[in-house]
N, C-alpha and C positions, 0 to 999 in steps of 0.2 A: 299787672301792677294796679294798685288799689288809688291812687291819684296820682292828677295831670302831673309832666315832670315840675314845671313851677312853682307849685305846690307841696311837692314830695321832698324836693330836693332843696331846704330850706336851710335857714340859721339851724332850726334845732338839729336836722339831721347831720351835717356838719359837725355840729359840736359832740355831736355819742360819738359818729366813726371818727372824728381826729382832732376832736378839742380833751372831750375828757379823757385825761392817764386811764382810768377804769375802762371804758369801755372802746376806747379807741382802736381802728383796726392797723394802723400803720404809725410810724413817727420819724426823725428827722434821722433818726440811725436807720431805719429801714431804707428812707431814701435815697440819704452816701448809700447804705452796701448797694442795691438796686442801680444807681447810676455809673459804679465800679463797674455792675459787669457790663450794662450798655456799651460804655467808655471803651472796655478793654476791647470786644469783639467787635467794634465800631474799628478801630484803631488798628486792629488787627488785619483786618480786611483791607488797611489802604487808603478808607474814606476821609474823607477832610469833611468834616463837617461847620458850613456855612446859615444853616437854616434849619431849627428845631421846629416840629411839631408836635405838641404835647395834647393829643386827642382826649378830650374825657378829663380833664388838669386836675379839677377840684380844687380844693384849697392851693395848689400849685408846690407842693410839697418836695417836686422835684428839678424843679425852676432853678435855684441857686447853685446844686448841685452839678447841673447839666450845664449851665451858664460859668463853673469852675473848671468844669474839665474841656469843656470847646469854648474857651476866650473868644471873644469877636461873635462866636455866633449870633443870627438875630433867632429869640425864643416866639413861639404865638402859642397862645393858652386858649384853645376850643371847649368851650363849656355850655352845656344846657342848661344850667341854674343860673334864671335870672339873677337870685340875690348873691353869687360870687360873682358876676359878671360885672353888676356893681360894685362892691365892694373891693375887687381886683381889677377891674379893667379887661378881664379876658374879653377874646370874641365869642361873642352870643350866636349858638348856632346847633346841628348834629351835625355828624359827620357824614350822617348817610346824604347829605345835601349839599356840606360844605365844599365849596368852587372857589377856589382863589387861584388867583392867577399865576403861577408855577408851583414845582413840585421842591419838594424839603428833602435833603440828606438824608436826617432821621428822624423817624415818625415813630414817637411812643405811644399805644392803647393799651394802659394797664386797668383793668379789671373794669370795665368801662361793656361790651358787649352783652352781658349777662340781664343789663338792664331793658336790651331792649329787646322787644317782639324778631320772631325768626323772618317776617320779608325786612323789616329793618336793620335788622344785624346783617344780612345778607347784603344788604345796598350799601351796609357801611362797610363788610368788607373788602365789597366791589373796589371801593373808591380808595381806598388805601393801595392799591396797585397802582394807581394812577396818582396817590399822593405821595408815596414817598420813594424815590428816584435813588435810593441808597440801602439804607438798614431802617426793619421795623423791627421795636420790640413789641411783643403782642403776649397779653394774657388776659385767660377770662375764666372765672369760677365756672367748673363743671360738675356734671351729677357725678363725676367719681370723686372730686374734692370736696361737695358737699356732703358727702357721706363718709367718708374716709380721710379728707385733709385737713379743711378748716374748721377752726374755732369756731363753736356754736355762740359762744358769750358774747363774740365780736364781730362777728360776722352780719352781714344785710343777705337773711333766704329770700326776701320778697321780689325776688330775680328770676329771669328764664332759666332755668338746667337745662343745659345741652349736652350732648357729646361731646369729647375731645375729636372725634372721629366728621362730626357736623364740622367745626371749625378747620378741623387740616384740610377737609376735600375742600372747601373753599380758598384758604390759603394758597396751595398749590399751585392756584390758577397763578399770580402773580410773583410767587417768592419762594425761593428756596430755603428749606428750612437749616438753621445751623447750628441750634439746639440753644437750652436755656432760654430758652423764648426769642432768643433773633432769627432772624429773617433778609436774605438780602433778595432785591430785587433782581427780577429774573436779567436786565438789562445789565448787573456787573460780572464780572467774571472773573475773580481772584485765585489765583492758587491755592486748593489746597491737596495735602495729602491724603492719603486715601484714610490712615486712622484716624484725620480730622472732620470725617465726615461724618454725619448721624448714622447708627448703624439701622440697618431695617430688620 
């Protein structure tokens, strides 16, 4: 990465990925569909969700959305840019470090990994086992999507490429996978049927 995050991760870059219509990588209809499916396979599964973590928030795009579909929950927005941290109130932090004192329902890291170095992403997704005590959604740009899925016009390459293959052997360690990007932790144990399950 070509600078500190402080620095990188500013007003202007905010404004190309999700201020301006032109160049913006997501908007407030990507975040309903996105929080649809958290919700359904959340929901599915049994969980009550009491405690949001939104790893990585950003502009918090899915904040309202998530605060619609689980009423009552309490939200916490983890953000490495100081100037959203100000500007929103989030907690100022990484995840590869972040300690609070219990663990959250569900834990979303949307596109969030890519950014950082492979011992860092590593430590962050250590700690995602140990932070979220329910369902995680998890995604992160890889070399197969930078070359084959995402939009060049709107997309930020100035990212780690990884493997899809680097992120599941770590995965694994804590969570089961249950497609579309959720994840329950290994400590629930819900029914399902066997064509409910990822095929291998």
């Amino acid at each position: 990465m070509s600078r500190p995050a402080d620095r990188r991760f500013d007003a202007e870059f905010f404004e190309q990925y999700y201020g301006n219509p032109e160049t913006r990588v997501a908007d407030d209809v990507d975040a309903a569909r996105l929080v649809a499916l958290i919700a359904g396979g959340t929901r599915y599964v049994g969980l009550r969700v009491r405690t949001i973590l939104d790893a990585g928030c950003g502009v918090g795009l899915l904040r309202d959305p998530l605060l619609a579909c689980f009423p009552g929950a309490r939200y916490t927005g983890l953000e490495i840019s100081e100037y959203l941290c100000a500007k929103h109130g989030w907690v100022h932090g990484s995840l590869a470090d972040y300690a609070p004192r219990g663990r959250f329902d569900l834990v979303v890291c949307h596109d969030v990994l890519q950014y950082l170095d492979d011992r860092t992403a590593s430590r962050s997704l250590a700690r995602l086992a140990g932070l979220a005590g329910g369902v995680l959604y998890f995604s992160a740009l890889t070399r197969h999507d930078a070359r084959h899925v995402a939009d060049r016009a709107r997309s930020d390459f100035d990212v780690h490429l990884r493997t899809g293959d680097w992120y599941r052997r770590r995965l694994r360690r804590g969570f089961r996978h249950l497609g579309l990007g959720l994840h329950l932790s290994r400590e629930m144990a819900p029914v399902e049927w066997e064509l409910e399950k990822p095929w291998r």
